[in-house]
Structures are given as C-alpha cells and as structure tokens.
DRENLO-484715 format. One record per atom (N, C-alpha, C): residue number from 1; residue in one letter; atom name; x, y, z. Coordinates in steps of 0.001 Angstrom, whole numbers, plus 500000, padded with zeros to 6 digits. Example, Ala and Ser with C-alpha at 12.3 -4.5 7.8 and 13.67 -1.06 7.14 Angstrom:
<fitors>
n: 1; res: A; atom: N; X: 513190; Y: 494310; Z: 507800
n: 1; res: A; atom: CA; X: 512300; Y: 495500; Z: 507800
n: 1; res: A; atom: C; X: 513200; Y: 496700; Z: 507800
n: 2; res: S; atom: N; X: 512850; Y: 497750; Z: 507080
n: 2; res: S; atom: CA; X: 513670; Y: 498940; Z: 507140
n: 2; res: S; atom: C; X: 512900; Y: 500030; Z: 507870
</fitors>
This chain:
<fitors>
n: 1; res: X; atom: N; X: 332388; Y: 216354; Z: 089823
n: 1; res: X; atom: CA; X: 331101; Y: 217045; Z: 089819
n: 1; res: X; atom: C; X: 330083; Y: 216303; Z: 088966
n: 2; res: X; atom: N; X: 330385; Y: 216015; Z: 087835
n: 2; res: X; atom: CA; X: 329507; Y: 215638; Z: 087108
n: 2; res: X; atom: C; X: 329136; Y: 214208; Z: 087507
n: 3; res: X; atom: N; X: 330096; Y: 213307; Z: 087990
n: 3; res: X; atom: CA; X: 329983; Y: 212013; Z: 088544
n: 3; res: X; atom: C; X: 329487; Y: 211672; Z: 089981
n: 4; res: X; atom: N; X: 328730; Y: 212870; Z: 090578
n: 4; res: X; atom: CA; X: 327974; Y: 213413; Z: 091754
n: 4; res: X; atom: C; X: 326496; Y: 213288; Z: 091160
n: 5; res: X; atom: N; X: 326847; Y: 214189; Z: 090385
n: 5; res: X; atom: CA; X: 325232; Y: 214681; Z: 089616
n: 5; res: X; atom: C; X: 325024; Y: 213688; Z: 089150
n: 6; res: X; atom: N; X: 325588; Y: 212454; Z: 088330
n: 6; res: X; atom: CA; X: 324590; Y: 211762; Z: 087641
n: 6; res: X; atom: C; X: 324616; Y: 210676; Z: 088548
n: 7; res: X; atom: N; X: 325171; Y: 209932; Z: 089845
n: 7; res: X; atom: CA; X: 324993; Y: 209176; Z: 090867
n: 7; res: X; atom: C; X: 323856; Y: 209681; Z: 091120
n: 8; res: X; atom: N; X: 323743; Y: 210770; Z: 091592
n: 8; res: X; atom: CA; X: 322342; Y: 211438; Z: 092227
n: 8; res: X; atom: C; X: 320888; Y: 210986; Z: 091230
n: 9; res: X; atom: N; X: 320888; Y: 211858; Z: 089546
n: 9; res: X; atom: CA; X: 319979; Y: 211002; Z: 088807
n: 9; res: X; atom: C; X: 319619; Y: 209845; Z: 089091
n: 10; res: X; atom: N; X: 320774; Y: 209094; Z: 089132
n: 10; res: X; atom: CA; X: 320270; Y: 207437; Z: 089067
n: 10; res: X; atom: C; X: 320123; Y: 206841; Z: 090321
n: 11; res: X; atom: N; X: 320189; Y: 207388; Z: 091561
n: 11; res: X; atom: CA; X: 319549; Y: 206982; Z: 092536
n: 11; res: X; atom: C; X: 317955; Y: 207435; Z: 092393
n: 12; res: X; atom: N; X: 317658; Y: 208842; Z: 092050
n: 12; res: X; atom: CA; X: 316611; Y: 209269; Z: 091856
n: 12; res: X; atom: C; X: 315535; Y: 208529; Z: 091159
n: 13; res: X; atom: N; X: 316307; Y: 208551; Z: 089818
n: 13; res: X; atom: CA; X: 315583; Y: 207663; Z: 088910
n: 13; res: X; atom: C; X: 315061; Y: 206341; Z: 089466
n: 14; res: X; atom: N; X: 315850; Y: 205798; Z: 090182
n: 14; res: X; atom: CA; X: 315615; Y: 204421; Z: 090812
n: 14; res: X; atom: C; X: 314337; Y: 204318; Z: 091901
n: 15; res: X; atom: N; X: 314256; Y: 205484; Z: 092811
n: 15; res: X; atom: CA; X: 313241; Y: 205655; Z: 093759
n: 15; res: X; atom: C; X: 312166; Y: 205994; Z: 092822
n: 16; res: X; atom: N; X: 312249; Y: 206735; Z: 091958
n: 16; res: X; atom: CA; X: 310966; Y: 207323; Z: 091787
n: 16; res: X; atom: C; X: 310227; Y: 205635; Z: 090580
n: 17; res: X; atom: N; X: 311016; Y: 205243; Z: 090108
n: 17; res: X; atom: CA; X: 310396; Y: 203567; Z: 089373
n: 17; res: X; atom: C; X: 310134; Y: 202701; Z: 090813
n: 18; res: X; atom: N; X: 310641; Y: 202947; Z: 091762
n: 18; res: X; atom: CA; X: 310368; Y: 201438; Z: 092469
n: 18; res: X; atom: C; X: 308828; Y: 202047; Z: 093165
n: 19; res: X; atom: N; X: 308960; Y: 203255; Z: 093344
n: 19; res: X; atom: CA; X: 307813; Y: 204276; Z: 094042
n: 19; res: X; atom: C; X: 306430; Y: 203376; Z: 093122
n: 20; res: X; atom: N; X: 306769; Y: 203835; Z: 091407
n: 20; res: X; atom: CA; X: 305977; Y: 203682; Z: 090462
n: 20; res: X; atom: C; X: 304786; Y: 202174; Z: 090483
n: 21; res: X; atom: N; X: 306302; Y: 201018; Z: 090429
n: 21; res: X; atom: CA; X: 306150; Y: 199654; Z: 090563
n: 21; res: X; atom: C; X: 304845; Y: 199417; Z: 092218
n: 22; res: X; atom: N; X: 305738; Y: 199723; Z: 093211
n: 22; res: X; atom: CA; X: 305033; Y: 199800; Z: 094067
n: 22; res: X; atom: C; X: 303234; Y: 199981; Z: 094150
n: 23; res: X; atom: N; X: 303221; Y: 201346; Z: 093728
n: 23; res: X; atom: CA; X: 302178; Y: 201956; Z: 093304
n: 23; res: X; atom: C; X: 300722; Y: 200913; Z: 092658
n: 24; res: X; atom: N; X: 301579; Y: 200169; Z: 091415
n: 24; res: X; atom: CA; X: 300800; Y: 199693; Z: 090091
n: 24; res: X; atom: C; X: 300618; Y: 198573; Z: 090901
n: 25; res: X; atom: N; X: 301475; Y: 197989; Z: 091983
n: 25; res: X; atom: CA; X: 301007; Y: 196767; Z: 092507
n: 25; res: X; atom: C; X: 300249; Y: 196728; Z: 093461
n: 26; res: X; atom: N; X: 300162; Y: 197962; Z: 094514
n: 26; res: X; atom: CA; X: 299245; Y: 197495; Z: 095600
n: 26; res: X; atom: C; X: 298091; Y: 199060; Z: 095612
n: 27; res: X; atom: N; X: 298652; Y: 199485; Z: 094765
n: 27; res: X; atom: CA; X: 297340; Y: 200560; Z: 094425
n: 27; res: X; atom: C; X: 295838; Y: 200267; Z: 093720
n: 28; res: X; atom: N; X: 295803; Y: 199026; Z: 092860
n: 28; res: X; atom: CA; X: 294865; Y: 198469; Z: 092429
n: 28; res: X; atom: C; X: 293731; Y: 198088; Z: 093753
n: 29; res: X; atom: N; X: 294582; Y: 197534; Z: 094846
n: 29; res: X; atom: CA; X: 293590; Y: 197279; Z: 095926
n: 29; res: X; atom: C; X: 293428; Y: 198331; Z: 096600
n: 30; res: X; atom: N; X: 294023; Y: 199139; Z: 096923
n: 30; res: X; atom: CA; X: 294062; Y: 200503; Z: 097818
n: 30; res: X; atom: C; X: 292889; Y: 200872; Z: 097111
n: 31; res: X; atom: N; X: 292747; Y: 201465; Z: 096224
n: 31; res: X; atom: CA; X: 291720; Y: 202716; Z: 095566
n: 31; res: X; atom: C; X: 290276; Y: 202124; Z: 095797
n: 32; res: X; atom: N; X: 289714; Y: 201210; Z: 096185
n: 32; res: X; atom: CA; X: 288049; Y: 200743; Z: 095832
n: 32; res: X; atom: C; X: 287721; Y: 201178; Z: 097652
n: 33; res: X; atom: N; X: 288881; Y: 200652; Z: 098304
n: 33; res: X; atom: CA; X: 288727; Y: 200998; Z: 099872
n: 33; res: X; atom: C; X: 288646; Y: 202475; Z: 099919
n: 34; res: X; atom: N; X: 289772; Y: 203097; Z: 099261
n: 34; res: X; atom: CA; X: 289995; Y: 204917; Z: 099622
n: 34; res: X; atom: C; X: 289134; Y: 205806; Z: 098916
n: 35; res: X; atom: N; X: 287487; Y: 205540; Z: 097991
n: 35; res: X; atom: CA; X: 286816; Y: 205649; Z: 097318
n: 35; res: X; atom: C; X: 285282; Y: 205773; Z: 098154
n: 36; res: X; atom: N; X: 285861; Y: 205396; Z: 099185
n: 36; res: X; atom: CA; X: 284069; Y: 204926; Z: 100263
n: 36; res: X; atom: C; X: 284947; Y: 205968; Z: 101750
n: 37; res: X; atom: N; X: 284583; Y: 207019; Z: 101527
n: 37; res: X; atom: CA; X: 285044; Y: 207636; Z: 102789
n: 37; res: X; atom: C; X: 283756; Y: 208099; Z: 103643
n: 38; res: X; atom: N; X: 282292; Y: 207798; Z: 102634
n: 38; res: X; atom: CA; X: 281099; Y: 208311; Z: 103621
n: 38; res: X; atom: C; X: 280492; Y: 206572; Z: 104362
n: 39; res: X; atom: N; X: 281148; Y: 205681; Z: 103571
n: 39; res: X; atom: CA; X: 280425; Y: 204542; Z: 104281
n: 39; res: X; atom: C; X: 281480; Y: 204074; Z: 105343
n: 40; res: X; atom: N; X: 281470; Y: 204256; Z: 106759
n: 40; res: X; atom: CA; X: 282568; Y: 204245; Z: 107361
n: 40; res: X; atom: C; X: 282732; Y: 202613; Z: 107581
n: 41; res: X; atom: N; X: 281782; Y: 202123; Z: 107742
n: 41; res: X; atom: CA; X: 281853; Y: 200545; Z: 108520
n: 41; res: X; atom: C; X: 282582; Y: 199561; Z: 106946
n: 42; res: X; atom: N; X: 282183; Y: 200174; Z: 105776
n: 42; res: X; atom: CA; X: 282430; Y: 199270; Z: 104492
n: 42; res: X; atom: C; X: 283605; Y: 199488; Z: 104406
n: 43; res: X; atom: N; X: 284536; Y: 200886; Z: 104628
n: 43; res: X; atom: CA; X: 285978; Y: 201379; Z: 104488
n: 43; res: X; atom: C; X: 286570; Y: 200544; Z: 105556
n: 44; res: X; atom: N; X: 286266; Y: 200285; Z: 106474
n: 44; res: X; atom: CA; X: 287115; Y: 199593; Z: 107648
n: 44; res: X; atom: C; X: 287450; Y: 198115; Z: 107168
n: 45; res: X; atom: N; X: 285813; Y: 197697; Z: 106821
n: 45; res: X; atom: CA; X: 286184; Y: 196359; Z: 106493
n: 45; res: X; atom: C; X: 287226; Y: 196179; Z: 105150
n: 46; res: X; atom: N; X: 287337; Y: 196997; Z: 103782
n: 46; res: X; atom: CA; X: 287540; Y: 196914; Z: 102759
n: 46; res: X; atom: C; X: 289484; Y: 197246; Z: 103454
n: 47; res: X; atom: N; X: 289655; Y: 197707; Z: 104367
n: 47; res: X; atom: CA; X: 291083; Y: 198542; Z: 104689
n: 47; res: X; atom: C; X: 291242; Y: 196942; Z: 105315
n: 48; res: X; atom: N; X: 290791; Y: 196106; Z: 105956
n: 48; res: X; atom: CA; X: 291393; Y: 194955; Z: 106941
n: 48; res: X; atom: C; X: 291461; Y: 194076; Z: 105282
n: 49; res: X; atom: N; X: 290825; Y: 194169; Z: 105058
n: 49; res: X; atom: CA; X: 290980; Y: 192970; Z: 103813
n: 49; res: X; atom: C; X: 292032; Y: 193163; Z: 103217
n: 50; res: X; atom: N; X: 292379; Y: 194877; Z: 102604
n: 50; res: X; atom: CA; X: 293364; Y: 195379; Z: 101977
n: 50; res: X; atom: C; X: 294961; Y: 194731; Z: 102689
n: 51; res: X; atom: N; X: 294991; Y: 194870; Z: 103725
n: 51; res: X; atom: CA; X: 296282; Y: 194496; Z: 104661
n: 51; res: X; atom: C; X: 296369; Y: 193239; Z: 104459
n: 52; res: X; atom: N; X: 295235; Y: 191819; Z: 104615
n: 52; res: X; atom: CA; X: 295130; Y: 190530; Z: 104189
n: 52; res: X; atom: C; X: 295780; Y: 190370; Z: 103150
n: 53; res: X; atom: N; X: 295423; Y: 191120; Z: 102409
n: 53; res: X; atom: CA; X: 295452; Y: 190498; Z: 100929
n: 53; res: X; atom: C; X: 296962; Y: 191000; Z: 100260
n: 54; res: X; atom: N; X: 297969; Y: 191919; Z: 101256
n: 54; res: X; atom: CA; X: 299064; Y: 192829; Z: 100898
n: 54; res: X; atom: C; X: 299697; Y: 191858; Z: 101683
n: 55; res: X; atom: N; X: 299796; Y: 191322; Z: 102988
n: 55; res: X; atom: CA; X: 300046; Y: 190935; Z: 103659
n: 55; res: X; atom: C; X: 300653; Y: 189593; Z: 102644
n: 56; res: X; atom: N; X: 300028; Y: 188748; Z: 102601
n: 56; res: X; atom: CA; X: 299826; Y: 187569; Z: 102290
n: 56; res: X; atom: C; X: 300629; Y: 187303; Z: 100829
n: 57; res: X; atom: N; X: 300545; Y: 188508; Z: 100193
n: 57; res: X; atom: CA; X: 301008; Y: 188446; Z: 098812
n: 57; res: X; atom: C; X: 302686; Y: 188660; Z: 098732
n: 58; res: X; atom: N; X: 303132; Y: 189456; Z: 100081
n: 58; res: X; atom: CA; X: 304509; Y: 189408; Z: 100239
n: 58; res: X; atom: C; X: 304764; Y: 188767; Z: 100891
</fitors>
C-alpha cells in the first residue's frame, strides 16, 4: 500500500515539474501573442511566429 502511494507521488510529482519546466520555457513566447485577443491580424501573425520559433528550438 504504501509503496503504491508513494510510486503514485512521484510520478505525480514528476508531471506536475516537467508541466512547470515546460511552461517557463515556451510560455515566455506564448503570453505577448495570448495578450492581443482584440487585434486579430497581429495575434495570427505573433501565433505563426510563436510555432517558428518553438518549432525550431526543438
């Protein structure tokens, strides 16, 4: 039982840091695009760049 439960923690633990990591790395570019939701033509372009620039970096 107890060697259930804490497998479980530490898978948990593990998703919710890689979630985190994830986040801190491609959230910096995400947010300036997801910030312009009334300028539609600047969000489109800023979202293709976003994919470029995610793209390219992995």
């Amino acid at each position: 039982m107890a060697s259930k439960l804490h497998s479980f923690i530490l898978v948990f633990v593990i998703l919710v840091v890689n979630s985190v990591l994830e986040a801190q790395a491609g959230g910096i570019r995400i947010r300036p695009g997801s910030h312009l939701p009334g300028d539609a033509s600047g969000s489109n372009s800023n979202h293709s760049d976003i994919t470029e620039k995610s793209n390219s970096s992995l």
